[in-house]
ROPALUM-75443 format. One line per 2 residues: number of its first residue (from 1); for each residue z negated, x, y of C-alpha. Coordinates in pm, 1 decimal. Layout:
N
NUM = Z X Y; ...
! end
This chain:
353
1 = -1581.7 721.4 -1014.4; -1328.0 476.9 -1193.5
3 = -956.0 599.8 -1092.7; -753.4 395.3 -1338.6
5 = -579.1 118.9 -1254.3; -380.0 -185.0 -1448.1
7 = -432.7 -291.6 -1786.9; -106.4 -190.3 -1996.6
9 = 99.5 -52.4 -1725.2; -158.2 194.3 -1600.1
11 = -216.0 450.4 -1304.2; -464.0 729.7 -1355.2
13 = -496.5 953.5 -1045.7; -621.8 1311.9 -919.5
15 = -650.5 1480.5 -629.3; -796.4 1540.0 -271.0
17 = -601.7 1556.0 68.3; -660.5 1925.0 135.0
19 = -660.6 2018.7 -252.6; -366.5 2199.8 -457.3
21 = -166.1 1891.0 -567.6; -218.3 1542.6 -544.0
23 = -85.2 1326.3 -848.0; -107.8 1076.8 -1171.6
25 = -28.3 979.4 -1520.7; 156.6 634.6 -1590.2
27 = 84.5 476.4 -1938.1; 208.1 176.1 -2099.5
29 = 587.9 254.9 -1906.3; 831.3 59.0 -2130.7
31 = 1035.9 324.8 -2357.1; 1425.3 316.9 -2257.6
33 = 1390.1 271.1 -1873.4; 1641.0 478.9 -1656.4
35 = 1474.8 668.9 -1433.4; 1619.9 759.3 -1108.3
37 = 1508.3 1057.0 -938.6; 1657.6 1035.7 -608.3
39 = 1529.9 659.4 -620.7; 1213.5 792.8 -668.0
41 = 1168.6 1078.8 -444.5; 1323.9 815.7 -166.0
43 = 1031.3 580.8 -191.1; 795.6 899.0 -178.7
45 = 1008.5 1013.5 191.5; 916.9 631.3 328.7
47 = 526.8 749.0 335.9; 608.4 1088.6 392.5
49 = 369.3 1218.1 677.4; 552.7 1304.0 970.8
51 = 871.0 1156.1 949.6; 871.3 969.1 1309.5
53 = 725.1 937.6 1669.6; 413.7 665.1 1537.2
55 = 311.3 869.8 1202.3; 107.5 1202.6 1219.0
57 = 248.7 1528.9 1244.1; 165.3 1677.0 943.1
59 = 473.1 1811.8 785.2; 490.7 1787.9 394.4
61 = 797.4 1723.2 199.7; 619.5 1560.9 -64.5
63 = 835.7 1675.0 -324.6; 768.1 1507.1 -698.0
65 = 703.5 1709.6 -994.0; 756.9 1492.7 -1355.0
67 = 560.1 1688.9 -1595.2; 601.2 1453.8 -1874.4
69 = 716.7 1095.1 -2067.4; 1059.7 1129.6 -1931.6
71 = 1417.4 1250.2 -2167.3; 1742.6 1226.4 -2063.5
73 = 1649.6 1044.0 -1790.8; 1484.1 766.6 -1934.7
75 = 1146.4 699.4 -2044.3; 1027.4 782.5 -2362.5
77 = 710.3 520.4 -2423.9; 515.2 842.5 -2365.3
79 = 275.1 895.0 -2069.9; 463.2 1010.0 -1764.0
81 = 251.0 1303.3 -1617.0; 329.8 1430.3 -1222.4
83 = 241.4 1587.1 -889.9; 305.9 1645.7 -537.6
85 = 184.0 1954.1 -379.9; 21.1 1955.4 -74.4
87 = 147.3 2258.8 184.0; 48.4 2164.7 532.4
89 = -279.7 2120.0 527.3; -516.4 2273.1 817.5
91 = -902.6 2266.7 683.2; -971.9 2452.7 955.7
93 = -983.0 2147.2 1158.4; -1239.4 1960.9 1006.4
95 = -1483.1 2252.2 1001.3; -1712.6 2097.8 1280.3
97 = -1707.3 1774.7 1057.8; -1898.8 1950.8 797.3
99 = -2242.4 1822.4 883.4; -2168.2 1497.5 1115.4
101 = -2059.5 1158.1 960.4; -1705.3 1003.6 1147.8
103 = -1746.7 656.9 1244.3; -1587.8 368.6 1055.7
105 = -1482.0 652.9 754.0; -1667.0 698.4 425.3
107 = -1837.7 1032.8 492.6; -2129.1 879.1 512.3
109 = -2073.5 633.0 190.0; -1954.3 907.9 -25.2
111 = -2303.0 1134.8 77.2; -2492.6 877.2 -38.4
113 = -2313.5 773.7 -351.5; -2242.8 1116.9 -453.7
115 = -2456.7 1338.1 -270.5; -2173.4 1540.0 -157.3
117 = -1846.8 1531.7 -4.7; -1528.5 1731.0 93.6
119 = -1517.2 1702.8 413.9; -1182.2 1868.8 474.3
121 = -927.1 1537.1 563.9; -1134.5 1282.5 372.5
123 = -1128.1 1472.6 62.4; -1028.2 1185.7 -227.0
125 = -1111.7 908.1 39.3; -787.6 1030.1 274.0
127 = -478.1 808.9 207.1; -307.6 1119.1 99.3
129 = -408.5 995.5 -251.5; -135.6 697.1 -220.6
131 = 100.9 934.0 -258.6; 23.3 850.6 -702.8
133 = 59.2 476.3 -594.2; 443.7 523.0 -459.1
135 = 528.8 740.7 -757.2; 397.2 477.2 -1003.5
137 = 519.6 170.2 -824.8; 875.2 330.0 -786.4
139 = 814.3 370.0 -1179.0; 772.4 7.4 -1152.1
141 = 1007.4 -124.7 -969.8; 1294.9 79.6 -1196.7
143 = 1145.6 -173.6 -1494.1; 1108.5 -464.1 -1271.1
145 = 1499.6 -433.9 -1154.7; 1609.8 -456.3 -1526.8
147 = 1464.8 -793.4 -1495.5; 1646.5 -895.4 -1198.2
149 = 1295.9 -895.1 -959.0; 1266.9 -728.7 -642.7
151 = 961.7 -638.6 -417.4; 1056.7 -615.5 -41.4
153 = 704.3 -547.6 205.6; 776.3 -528.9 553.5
155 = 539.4 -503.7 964.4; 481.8 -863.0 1074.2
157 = 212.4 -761.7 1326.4; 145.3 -485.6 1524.0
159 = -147.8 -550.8 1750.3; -43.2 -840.1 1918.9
161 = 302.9 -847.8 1858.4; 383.8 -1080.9 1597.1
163 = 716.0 -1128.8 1403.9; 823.2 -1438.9 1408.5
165 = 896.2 -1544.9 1007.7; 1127.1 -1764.9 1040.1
167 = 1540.5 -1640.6 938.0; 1431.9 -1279.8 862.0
169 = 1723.0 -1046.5 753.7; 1516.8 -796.4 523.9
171 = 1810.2 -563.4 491.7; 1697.9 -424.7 885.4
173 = 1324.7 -331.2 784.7; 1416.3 -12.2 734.5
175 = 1607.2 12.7 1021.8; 1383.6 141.8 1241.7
177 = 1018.0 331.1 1248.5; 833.4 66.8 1258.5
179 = 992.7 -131.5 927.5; 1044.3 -431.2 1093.7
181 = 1323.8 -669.0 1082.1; 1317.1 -780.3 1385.4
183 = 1477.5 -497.7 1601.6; 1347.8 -650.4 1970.2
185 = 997.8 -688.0 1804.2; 1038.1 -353.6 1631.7
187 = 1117.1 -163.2 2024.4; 836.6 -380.4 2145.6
189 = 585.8 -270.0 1839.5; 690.2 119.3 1877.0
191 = 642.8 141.2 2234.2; 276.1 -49.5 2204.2
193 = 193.8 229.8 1936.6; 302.8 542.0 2170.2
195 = 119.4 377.5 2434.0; -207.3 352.8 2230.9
197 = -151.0 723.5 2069.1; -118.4 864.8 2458.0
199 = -486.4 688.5 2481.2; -606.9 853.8 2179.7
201 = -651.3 541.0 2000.4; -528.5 353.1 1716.6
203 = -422.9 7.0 1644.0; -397.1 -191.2 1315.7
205 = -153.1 -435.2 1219.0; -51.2 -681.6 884.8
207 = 212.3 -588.0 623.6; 367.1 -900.5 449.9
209 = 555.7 -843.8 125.8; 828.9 -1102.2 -67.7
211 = 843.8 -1113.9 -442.8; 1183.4 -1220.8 -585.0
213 = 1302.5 -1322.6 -945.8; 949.0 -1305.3 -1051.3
215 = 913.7 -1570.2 -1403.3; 730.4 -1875.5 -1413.7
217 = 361.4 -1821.3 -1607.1; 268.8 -1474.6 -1503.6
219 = -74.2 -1512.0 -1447.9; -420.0 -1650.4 -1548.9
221 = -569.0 -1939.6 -1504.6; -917.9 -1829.8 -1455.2
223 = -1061.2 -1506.3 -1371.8; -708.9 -1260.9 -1310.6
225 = -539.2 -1545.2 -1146.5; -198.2 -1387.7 -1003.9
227 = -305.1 -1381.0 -659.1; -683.0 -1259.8 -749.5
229 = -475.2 -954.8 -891.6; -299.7 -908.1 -588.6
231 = -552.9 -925.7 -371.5; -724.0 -672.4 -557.1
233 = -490.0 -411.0 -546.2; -374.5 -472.3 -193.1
235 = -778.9 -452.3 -37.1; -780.1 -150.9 -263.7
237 = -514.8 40.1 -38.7; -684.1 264.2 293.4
239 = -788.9 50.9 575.7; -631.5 -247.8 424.1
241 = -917.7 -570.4 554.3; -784.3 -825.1 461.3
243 = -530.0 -1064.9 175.2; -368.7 -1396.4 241.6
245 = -114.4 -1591.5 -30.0; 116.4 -1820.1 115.3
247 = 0.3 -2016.2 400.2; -358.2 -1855.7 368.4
249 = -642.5 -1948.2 624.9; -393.8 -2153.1 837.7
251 = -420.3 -2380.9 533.1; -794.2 -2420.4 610.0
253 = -696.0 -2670.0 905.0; -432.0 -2824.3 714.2
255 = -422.2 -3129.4 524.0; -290.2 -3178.3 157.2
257 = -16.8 -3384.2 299.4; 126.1 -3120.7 527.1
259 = 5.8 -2825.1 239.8; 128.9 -2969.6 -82.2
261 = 442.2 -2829.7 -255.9; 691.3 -3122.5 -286.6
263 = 870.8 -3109.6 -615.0; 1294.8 -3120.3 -529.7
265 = 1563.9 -3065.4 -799.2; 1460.9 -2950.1 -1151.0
267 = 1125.7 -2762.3 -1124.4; 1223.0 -2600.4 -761.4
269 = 985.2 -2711.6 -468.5; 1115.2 -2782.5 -128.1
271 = 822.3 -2580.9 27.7; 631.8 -2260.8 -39.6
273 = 323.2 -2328.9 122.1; 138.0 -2172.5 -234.8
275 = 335.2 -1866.1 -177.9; 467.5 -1876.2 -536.7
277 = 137.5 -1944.9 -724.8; -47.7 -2203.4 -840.3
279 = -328.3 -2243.2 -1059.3; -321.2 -1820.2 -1076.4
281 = -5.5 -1839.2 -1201.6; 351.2 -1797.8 -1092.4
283 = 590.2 -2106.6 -1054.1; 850.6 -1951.7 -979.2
285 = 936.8 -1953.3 -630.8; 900.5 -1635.1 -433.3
287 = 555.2 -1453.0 -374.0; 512.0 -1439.5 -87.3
289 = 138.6 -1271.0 63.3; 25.7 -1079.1 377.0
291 = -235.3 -786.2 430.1; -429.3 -667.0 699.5
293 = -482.7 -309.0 816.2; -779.1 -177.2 1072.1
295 = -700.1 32.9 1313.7; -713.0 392.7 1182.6
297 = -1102.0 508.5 1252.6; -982.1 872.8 1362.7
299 = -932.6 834.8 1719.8; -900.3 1144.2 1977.5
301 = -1172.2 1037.6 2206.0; -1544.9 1170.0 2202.2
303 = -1740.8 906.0 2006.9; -2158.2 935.4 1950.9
305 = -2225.3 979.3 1573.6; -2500.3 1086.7 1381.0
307 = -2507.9 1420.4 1176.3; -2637.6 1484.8 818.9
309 = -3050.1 1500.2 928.2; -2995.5 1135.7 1111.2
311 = -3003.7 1278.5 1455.5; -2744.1 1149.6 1757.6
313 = -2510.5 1359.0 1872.9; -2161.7 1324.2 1986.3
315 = -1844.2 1431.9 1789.1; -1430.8 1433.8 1883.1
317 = -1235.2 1447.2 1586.6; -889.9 1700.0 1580.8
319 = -615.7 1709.0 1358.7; -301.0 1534.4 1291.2
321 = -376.7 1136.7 1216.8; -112.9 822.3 1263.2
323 = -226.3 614.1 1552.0; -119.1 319.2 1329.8
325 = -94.4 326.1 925.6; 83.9 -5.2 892.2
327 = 454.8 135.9 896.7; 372.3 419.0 594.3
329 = 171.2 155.8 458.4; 445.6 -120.8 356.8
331 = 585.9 125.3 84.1; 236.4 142.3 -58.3
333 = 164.7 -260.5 -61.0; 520.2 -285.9 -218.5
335 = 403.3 -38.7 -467.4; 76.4 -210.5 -540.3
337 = 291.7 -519.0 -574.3; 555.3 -377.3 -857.9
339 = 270.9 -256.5 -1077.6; 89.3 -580.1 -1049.4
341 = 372.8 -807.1 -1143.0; 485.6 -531.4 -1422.5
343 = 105.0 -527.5 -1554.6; 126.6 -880.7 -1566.0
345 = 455.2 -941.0 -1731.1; 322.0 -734.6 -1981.6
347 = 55.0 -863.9 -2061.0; 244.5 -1183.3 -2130.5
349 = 435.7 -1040.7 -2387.2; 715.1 -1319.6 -2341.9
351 = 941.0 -1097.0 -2226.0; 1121.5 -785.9 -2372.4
353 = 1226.3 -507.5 -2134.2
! end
């Protein structure tokens, strides 16, 4: 099982939703960086489980532990070492899941690839394990600000509801439960997502994300093209299904006179139909990309399944799940994001943080 990611700025993590502690080691952090705790520990409280009417229950404060790499608060080059305990976890609910494989989760994909599985919350395949992601992209966005680039992720689509994305004021994403800047769209979005919980059901939605102050050149031009690298990281995050850069598959039915990028003053373009990359690498102009999430597959209605023999049978899940993941997912895709751009700026060695 391969649980490393980046190339110089690197995440290694550990841990299982129901285990001791869930956590990481950064490598390749750039000596000298102030590191800011509360900063920190703030992006950690927007995926914090149970902090609002659409998110589950469970109650963990998700407190970070820094075991390492960091002096007088700033980094030391060293590799940073942390943890999060877990306290509210109930294994007791997902003792009747021992021997029967959940629909649409990877019980029955880790069996098979393993031949074994914790079955307690998902074990390592419960997005409990973002929880190293937020740490390590909070890590990176502390660097990225030095450089004058921000990452901002925000809902766009909940269901049906779609945010119009047009004259967006950022600043009110976090405004409200949902993280939408629209507040009608946001009341609209909520009450759709209570309505669906009181069903016992779910419903999935799409996260978009804006890249500012990002260089021109960061990027490939053949096989870890900029966008290839975000894709990858964002289709790597729990029940994330799908990745689109800039105008995406509405470009499909485009044609190049509508999609192409008009050159204005100096090197600016008067459009950003490329969403800030071309070729696989940056040009300058904000990043700008969109992910879809599934509906989460634990719903609270009796569902037919098979068990661990192959026979039918019917199952019910318990427990305390969010009815949609897109909310407590836009600080993970802006996490994703920082490391990405960080890993890639890096790698350039052009400039010196």
């Amino acid at each position: 099982m391969r649980n490393t990611f980046g190339q110089i700025f690197t995440l290694t993590s550990f841990g299982e939703s129901h285990g001791e502690a869930v956590g990481g080691v950064v490598d390749g952090m750039p000596a000298g960086i102030d590191i800011d705790l509360d900063f920190i520990q703030a992006e950690l409280n927007r995926r914090r489980p149970g902090q609002s009417r659409v998110s589950t229950s469970r109650e963990e404060s998700d407190r970070v532990e820094f075991l390492s790499g960091i002096f007088e608060g700033k980094s030391t080059g060293c590799p940073i070492g942390f943890l999060v305990r877990n306290e509210n976890h109930r294994s007791a609910d997902y003792d009747a899941l021992r021997d029967v494989f959940r629909p649409s989760h990877a019980d029955f994909t880790y069996q098979q690839k393993f031949g074994l599985r914790d079955h307690r919350g998902g074990g390592r395949s419960s997005a409990r394990v973002t929880i190293s992601r937020v740490v390590a992209g909070a890590l990176a966005k502390l660097a990225l600000q030095q450089l004058g680039i921000s990452v901002q992720a925000y809902t766009s689509q909940i269901g049906d509801i779609v945010l119009d994305g047009e004259n967006l004021d950022l600043l009110l994403t976090e405004t409200n439960i949902v993280r939408c800047p629209d507040p009608e769209k946001a009341r609209q979005m909520e009450d759709l997502i209570l309505k669906i919980k009181a069903e016992g059901d779910t419903v999935g939605g799409v996260v978009s994300c804006v890249v500012k102050g990002c260089p021109v050149g960061i990027g490939e031009p053949e096989f870890d093209k900029l966008h290839a690298r975000l894709g990858y990281a964002m289709l790597g995050i729990n029940a994330a299904k799908g990745f689109e850069i800039g105008d995406g598959f509405s470009s499909a039915a485009m044609r190049g006179s509508e999609a192409n990028d008009i050159f204005g003053e100096g090197f600016t373009t008067r459009t950003n139909h490329s969403g800030g990359v071309q070729g696989g690498i940056s040009n300058g102009q904000d990043i700008v990309f969109r992910v879809a999430f599934k509906p989460v597959a634990t719903i609270l209605q009796q569902q037919q399944t098979v068990d661990n023999q192959g026979n039918t049978t019917m199952m019910q899940a318990r427990g305390r799940h969010d009815p949609c993941v897109v909310p407590r997912a836009v600080p993970i895709v802006e996490a994703m994001a920082a490391m990405v751009i960080l890993d890639q700026i890096l790698l350039q060695k052009t400039v010196k943080l």
